[in-house]
Phi, psi and omega in degrees: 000131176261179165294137198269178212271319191289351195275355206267179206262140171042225194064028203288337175266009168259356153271330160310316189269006184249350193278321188273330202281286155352304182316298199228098176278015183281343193307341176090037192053188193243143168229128189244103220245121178192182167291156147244183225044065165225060198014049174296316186285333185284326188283330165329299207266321181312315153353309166323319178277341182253008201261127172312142180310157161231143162276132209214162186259134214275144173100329181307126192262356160284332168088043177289148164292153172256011160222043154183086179298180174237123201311324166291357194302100182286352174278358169231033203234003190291182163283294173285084167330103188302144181301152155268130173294145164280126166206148178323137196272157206293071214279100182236130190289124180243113200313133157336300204277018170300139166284165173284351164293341190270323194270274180288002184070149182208197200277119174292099124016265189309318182279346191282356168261358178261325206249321168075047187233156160331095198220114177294127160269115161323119192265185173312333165270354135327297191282338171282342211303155146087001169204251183236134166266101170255149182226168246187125156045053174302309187308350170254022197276094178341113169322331199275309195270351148298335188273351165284288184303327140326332177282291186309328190257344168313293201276339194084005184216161159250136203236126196238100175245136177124128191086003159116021164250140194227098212192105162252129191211151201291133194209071180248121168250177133252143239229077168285117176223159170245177230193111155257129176300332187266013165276016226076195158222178194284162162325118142356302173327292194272343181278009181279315193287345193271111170351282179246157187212145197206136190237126202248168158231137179293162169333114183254019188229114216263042156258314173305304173286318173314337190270327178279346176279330185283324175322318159242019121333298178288335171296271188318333184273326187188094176308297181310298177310311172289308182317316187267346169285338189250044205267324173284324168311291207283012150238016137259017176264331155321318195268290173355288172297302128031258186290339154302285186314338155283336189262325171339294187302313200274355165258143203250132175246113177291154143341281217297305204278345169304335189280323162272004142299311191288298168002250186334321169293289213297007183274313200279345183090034204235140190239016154290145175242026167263349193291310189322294208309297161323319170261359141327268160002271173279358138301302186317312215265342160308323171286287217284323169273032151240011183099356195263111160301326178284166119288139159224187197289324165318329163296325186266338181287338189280327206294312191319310175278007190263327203254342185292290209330308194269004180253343193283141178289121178248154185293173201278111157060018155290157175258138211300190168099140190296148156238140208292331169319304198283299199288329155292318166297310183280338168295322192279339190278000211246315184268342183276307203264051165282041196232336186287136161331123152358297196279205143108287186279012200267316178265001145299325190290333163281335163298291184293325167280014154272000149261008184212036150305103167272176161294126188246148188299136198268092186245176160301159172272140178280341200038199201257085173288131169243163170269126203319167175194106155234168175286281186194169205227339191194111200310009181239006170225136182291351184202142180237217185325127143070355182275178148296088170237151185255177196052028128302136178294359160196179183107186188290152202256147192247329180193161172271147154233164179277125169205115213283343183229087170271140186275307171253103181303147203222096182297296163331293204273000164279336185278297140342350179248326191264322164301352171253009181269337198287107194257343191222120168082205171205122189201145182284125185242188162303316179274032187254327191312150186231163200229165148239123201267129173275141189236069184230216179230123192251154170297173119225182172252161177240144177190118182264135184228116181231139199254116192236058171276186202263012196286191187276137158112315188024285182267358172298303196283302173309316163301314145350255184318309206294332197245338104351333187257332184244019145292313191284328176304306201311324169282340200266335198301324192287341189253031186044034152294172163234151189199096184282158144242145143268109186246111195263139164219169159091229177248350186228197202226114150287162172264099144311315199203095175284173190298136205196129147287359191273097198316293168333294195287319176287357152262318158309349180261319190264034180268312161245085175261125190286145167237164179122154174090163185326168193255064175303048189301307184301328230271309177312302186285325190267016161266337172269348172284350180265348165283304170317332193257334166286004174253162163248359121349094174324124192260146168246161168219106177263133170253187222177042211223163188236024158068021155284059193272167209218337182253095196300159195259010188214121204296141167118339201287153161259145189302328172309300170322301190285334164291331163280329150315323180297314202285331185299288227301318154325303202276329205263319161278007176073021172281118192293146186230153166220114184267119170263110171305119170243016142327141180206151174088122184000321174260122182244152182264311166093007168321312174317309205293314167289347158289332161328282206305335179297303199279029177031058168277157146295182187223104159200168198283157186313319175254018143328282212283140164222184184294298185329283195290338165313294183309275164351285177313298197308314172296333159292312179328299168295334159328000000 
């Protein structure tokens, strides 16, 4: 039983984008971006229940239209042409962990062993067309299959090269995920194709959250019985979409508000020109579930905060989302004043951003970070940062080999070892089985251990890292890397910052690092070795130190002693290390340097460091 749509409480604009989506599914869906438990998967799922029937031919795994099949189907290709139906539009979920055989279809097994003939089994995009693709946690979604759903959703169709098959067949969805910014954030790319994005919070006003806590409650206690108390709301919001979607074709978007559209992307920045086109759309579509033929500019202001946020170009770790100041101004300028000038309005508009110049975060320079490419990080993984490696457990298949105990069965080429030994009949034998070899990419965590004790150089070190941890993240987020800080002062050692892609979240955890007070130097290392072991992620271990501890983690013990103990324990795991000195001034103890030499790190000096060269070293490092 699902939650019913009309029940869920406030959320009023993650139900507007999903309401226009249900309108005009050309819009390209919603990504739907929040904390959690804040009923992003519900109002999702919910949807369903309230979205007009479509009509389709019962059986069809394609989800033909009936009065335009798809020519290979046979369930909608017969001689006498099966009646078509009213049936619920399709909702298909699609799991992280799906193959790509899964996602796009492949060659049936079965008939191809009863028969021995060719046969396409249809995959989840098949089964999508013509209604919703929900994916759960988009942003973890495995590259090889964003880079399938960027292809289905550029063209609407799906193209099947594989297993001795060549097959395209129409895969126009709509394609809703949700998200937590603090798991990272998505491919550009893919995050372009979702029409619309809406950011959600929980409630902060506790008349509210009480109401959602009794709501779903009385839901959870008796589905059925709550689900009939909301049975009229959600069928007039049924009837509602219904009469939008007949209505649709007949609202008129004027010249003028088309022109402030285009207004708004070029004020906002925005350098997509699907952003114009998408919010055409959801004005148009905004008018028609309210009932309208016309549009108007509230329709296009509403459209704005559903299509922008997520297309503007923002500075390095600004935080996403429109400002609504700004959105009110270009609106009064464009509707009160039309009578003002091109130039007129260019130079109020250069004006006002030399007065609403925010402040940028004071980090080191990072300089112009490219993208990583390494080999391995650690003699104890076959692959590191950004490599290619194969007899990976997912990515795109790159070749068959004969293997009698297959991890991945290579259906095609098995089938082909047995048709061609076979001179009579046809049978699968053990030396027929093929294995399929994977291509895919694997991570690592980076993970800074920083001395933000009260010694010289402090703050120097702190600029440093702040600009080294979010150079790199800006690349990483995209390549499932990860990049943790630790920072020790006082008496123990914090997780500044856990392991995280998130470009956002890492800068709000680095906006401020306190420095000052004792060196808890053991304290440090046995909080990254306890970190480190909660990851599966090949580790870099950057320190930051001028290797002088002074706070033993166990009293009586000497710090020294206990430091080098930690650092054997690194080495013995095979963790790649890289030490930064932050020693200074004429006489040196060299401690940094024998601490290296334990974790059997690289080594460099303080004046070695900048943000620029920080960065830089770690990626030779990891090579």
């Amino acid at each position: 039983m699902i939650f019913p749509f009309s029940a869920i409480v406030e959320q009023t604009q993650l139900k507007t984008a999903l309401l226009l989506c249900a309108v005009d599914p050309s819009l390209g869906g919603v990504l739907i971006r929040g904390d959690k438990g804040t009923a992003k998967s519900t109002a999702a799922r919910a949807l369903t229940d309230i979205l007009p029937f479509i009509e389709r031919v019962e059986g069809c795994a394609f989800v033909c239209a009936p009065e335009a099949p798809y020519q290979p189907c046979e369930t909608c290709n017969p001689v006498a042409v099966t009646p078509s139906l009213p049936q619920p539009v399709p909702f298909i979920t699609l799991p992280l962990g799906a193959t790509e055989d899964r996602v796009i279809g492949t060659l049936d097994l079965e008939q191809a062993l009863k028969g021995g003939t060719r046969v396409f089994k249809p995959g989840l995009l098949a089964a999508a067309h013509r209604g919703i693709l929900y994916i759960d946690e988009v942003n973890l979604l495995p590259d090889h299959l964003v880079d399938v759903l960027l292809d289905a959703a550029a063209m609407g169709v799906n193209s099947v090269q594989r297993e001795g098959l060549s097959i395209s067949h129409p895969a126009r969805f709509t394609l809703i995920g949700t998200m937590n910014l603090e798991e990272g954030d998505l491919r550009p790319q893919l995050l372009d194709r979702f029409g619309l994005m809406v950011e959600v919070t929980a409630p902060r006003d506790k008349l509210v959250r009480s109401e959602v806590v009794r709501r779903r409650i009385a839901f959870e206690a008796n589905p059925t019985t709550y689900a009939k108390a909301w049975k009229d709301q959600q069928q007039l919001l049924q009837n509602q979409l219904a009469t939008a979607q007949q209505l649709l074709p007949e609202v008129l978007l004027d010249d003028s508000l088309l022109d402030l559209i285009s207004h708004l992307c070029c004020e906002f920045d925005v350098a997509s020109l699907r952003a114009d086109i998408v919010m055409h759309k959801a004005a148009r579509a905004l008018a028609a579930l309210e009932g309208r033929l016309q549009v108007t500019p509230i329709d296009v202001r509403t459209a704005a905060e559903l299509v922008l946020p997520h297309r503007r170009r923002r500075k390095p770790f600004e935080q996403p989302g429109l400002d609504q100041d700004q959105l009110d101004e270009l609106m009064q300028q464009v509707l009160q004043q039309p009578e003002q000038s091109e130039a007129e309005a260019e130079q109020e508009s250069d004006g006002e951003a030399q007065d609403q110049q925010q402040q940028v975060f004071a980090v080191g320079n990072a300089g112009n970070v490219q993208k990583i490419a390494v080999d391995t990080v650690s003699k104890h993984f076959s692959s590191g940062k950004r490599s290619m490696t194969t007899n990976a457990p997912r990515g795109r298949v790159i070749r068959a080999v004969p293997d009698a105990n297959p991890i991945s069965l290579a259906v095609g080429a098995t089938l082909r070892s047995a048709a061609l030994r076979s001179s009579e009949g046809f049978e699968v034998r053990e030396n027929d089985l093929h294995n399929q070899i994977r291509c895919g990419k694997n991570a690592n965590l980076i993970l800074f251990v920083v001395d933000a004790s009260g010694s010289m150089a402090a703050q120097r070190r702190m600029e440093a890292v702040k600009g080294a941890v979010l150079s790199l993240l800006t690349d990483a987020y995209q390549q499932r890397d990860e990049v943790a800080v630790i920072s020790f002062r006082g008496d123990a050692a914090q997780l500044l910052l856990s392991p995280t892609r998130s470009v956002d979240l890492a800068e709000q955890n680095l906006r401020e690092l306190p420095t000052g007070g004792r060196t808890p130097l053991p304290s440090a290392l046995c909080l990254a070795l306890e970190t480190l072991k909660k990851t599966s992620l090949p580790p870099l271990l950057v320190l930051l130190t001028d290797g002088k501890a002074n706070v033993a983690l166990n009293e009586g013990n000497d710090p020294d002693q206990e430091t080098l103990k930690f650092a054997t324990l690194f080495a013995e795991r095979g963790i790649a290390g890289l030490v930064l000195d932050t020693e200074t001034g004429y006489l040196r103890l060299g401690k940094a340097r024998q601490l290296a030499s334990a974790l059997g790190a690289e080594y460099l000096t303080l004046e070695e460091l900048s943000a620029e060269n920080l960065a830089l070293t770690i990626r030779n490092c990891v090579k």
